[in-house]
PATOR-866387 format. One record per residue (C-alpha): x, y, z; residue number from 1. Coordinates in Angstrom, 1 decimal. Example, Ala and Ser with C-alpha at 12.3 -4.5 7.8 and 13.67 -1.06 7.14 Angstrom:
BEGIN
12.3 -4.5 7.8 1
13.7 -1.1 7.1 2
***
This chain:
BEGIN
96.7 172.2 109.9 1
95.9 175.2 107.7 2
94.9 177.5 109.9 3
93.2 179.7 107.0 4
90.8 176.9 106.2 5
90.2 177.1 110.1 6
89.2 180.5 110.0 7
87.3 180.6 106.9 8
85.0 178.0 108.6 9
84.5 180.1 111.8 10
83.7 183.1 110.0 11
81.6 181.6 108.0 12
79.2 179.9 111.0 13
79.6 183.8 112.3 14
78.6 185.6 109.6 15
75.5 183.4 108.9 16
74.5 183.5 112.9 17
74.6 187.0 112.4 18
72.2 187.5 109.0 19
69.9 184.9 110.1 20
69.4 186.6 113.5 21
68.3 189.9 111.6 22
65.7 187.8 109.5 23
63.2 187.0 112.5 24
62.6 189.2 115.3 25
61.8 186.4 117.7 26
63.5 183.2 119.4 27
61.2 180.7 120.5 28
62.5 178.9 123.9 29
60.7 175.6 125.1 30
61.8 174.3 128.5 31
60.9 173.0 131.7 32
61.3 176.0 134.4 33
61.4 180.0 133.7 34
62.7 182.1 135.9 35
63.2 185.9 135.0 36
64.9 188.7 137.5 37
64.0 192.0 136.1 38
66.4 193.8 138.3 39
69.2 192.3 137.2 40
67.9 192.1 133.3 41
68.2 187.9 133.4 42
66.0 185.0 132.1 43
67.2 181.5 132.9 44
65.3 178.8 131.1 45
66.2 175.0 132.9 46
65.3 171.4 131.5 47
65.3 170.2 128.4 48
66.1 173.5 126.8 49
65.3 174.2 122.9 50
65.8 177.3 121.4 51
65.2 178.1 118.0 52
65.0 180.6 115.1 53
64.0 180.7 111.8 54
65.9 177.0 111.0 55
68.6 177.6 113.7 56
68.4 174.9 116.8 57
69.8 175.2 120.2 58
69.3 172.3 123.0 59
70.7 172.5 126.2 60
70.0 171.7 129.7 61
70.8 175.5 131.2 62
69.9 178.7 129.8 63
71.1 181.6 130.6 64
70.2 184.9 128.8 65
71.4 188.8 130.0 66
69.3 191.0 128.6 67
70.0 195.2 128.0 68
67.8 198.4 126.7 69
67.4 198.0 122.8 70
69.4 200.8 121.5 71
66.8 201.7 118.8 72
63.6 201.3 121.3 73
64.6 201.8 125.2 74
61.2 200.4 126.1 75
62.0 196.7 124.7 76
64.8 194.5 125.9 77
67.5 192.7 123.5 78
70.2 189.7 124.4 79
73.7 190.7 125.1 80
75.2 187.7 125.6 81
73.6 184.2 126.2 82
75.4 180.9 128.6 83
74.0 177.8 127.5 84
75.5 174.6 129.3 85
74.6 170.8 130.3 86
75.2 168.5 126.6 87
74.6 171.9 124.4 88
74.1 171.1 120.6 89
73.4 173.5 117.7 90
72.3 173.5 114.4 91
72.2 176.3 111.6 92
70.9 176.3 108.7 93
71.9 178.1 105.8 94
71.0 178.5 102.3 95
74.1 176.4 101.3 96
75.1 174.4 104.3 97
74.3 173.3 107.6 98
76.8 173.7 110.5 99
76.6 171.6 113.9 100
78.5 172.2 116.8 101
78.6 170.9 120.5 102
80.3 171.9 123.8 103
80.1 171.4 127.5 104
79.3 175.8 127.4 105
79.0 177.6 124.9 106
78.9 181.4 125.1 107
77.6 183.8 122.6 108
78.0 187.4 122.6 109
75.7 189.4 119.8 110
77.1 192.5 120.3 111
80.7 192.3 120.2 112
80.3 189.1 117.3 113
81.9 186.6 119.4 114
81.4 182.9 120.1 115
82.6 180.7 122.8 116
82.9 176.9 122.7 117
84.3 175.5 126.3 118
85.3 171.7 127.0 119
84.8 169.2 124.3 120
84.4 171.5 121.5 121
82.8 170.4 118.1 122
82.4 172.1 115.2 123
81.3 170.8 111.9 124
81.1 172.6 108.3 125
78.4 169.6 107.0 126
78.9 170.7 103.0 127
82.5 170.8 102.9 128
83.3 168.4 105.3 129
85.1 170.2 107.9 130
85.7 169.4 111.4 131
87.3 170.8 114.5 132
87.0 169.0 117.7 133
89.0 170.9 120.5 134
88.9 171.7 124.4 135
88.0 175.7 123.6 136
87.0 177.0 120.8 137
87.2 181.2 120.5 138
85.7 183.3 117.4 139
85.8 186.5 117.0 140
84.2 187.8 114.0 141
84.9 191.7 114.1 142
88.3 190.7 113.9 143
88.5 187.8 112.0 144
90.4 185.6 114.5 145
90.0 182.5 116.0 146
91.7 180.4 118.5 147
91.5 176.8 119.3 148
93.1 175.1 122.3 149
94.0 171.5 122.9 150
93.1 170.5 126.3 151
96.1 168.7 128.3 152
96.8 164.9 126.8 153
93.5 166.3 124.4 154
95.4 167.3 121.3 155
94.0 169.8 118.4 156
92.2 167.3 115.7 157
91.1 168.9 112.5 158
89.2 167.0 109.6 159
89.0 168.5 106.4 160
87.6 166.7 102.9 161
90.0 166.9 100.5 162
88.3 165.4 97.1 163
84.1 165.1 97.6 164
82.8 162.3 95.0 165
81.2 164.4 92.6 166
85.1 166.5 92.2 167
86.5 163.1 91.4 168
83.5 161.9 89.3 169
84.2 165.1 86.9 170
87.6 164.7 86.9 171
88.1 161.3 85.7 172
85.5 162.0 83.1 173
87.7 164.3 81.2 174
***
């Protein structure tokens, strides 16, 4: 397993989680029960979750977002990190790809640029053809690492597209 191509992938689903975030200045949140604690800075959104933004897509069944001051504006509150659980599925879209990804959790931390991807990780690259399935799944995109584990008798399996029809096309056309 190349563990470069790995890597490239991750950052690449950071990077673009990152710049489409800074495009919209809303998430819109459908689900079946609300519950907010001001105190404690906390909105929990239950049933038949759906987030999205801008083309982005989240579904869960649990929804947990800890919210903090807004460094720019104290008056307004901003995610710090987000909990999602219960058959969670994503989708982003970006101007040259769509990535998917599953997980039995998956965290997400805005702030410190780091994703989360707990018990039956997925995580496809749609346009290349890349694919991770794993039992955790860490990126870190201030440093550029990332870490997948195998869970016990669940070993590492990476799928990567080595020729796509239209390389081969052009090639045997020469």
């Amino acid at each position: 397993m190349n563990k470069r191509v790995i890597i490239n992938l991750c950052v690449l689903f950071i990077l673009h989680m990152t710049t489409v975030y800074a495009k919209e200045d809303y998430l819109n949140i459908d689900a079946s029960y609300f519950e907010a604690d001001q105190q404690k800075n906390i909105l929990h959104f239950k049933g038949d979750v759906k987030m999205t933004k801008n083309k982005d897509l989240l579904m869960c069944q649990d929804l947990l977002i800890n919210t903090e001051k807004s460094p720019t504006d104290p008056s307004k509150q901003i995610p710090k990190d987000y909990k999602a659980t219960g058959d969670v599925s994503f989708n982003i879209v970006t101007e040259d790809n769509i990535l998917k990804g599953k997980g039995d959790i998956v965290y997400y931390y805005p702030n410190e640029k780091k994703y989360i991807i707990i018990g039956n990780g997925y995580l496809e690259n749609v346009k290349e053809g890349k694919k991770i399935i794993a039992e955790k799944i860490y990126i870190d995109e201030l440093t550029g690492n990332t870490k997948i584990d195998g869970g016990k008798d669940k070993p590492i399996k990476f799928r990567l597209r080595l020729n796509n029809s239209e390389d081969t096309n052009s090639s045997t056309n020469n």
